[in-house]
C-alpha positions in Angstrom: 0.0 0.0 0.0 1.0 3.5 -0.7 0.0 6.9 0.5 -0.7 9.7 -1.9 -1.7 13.2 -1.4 -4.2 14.2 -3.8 -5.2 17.9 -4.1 -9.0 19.3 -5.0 -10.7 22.8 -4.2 -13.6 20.4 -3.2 -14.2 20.2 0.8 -15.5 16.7 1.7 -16.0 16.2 5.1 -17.9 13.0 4.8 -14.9 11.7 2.6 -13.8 8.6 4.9 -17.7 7.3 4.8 -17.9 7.6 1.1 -14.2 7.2 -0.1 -14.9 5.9 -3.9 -17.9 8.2 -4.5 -16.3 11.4 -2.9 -16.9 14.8 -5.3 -13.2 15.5 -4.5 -11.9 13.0 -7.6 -14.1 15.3 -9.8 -11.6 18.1 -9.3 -8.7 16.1 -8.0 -5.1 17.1 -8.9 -1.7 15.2 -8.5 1.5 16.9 -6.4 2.9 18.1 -9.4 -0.6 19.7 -10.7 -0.3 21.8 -7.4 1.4 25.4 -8.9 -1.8 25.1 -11.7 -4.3 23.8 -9.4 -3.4 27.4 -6.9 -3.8 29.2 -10.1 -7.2 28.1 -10.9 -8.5 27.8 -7.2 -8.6 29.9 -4.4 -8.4 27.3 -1.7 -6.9 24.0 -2.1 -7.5 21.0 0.4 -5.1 18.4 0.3 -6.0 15.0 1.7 -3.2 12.0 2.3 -4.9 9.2 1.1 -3.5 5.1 1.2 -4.2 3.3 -1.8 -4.4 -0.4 -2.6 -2.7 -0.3 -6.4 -5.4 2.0 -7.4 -8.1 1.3 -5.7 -8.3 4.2 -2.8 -9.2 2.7 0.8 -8.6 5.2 3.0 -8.2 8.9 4.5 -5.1 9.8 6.5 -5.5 13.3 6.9 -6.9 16.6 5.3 -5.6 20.1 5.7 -6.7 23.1 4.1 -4.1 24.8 2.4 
């Protein structure tokens, strides 16, 4: 398993109840998609997520950047 942070302007706060169906992988950005994410949003959340290959399974932390 491997933990990823993955970047979206989309606050989830239900995120660790609804992982897979979460409105944050609508608008999700990679660590090097940061620079053009910040010019495009206003607030950025980042959330450290573990993933299973690619399957996500779960939420590690979120902080609002």
């Amino acid at each position: 398993m491997e933990t990823i942070k993955v970047y979206s302007p989309v606050e989830d706060n239900d995120i660790r109840k609804n992982l897979n169906d979460s409105p944050i992988w609508k608008k999700a950005f990679h660590e090097d998609e940061l620079k053009e994410a910040r010019n495009k949003h206003a607030i950025i959340f980042e959330y450290s997520i573990k993933f299973d290959g690619l399957k996500p399974v779960q939420v590690l932390n979120i902080k609002k950047l």
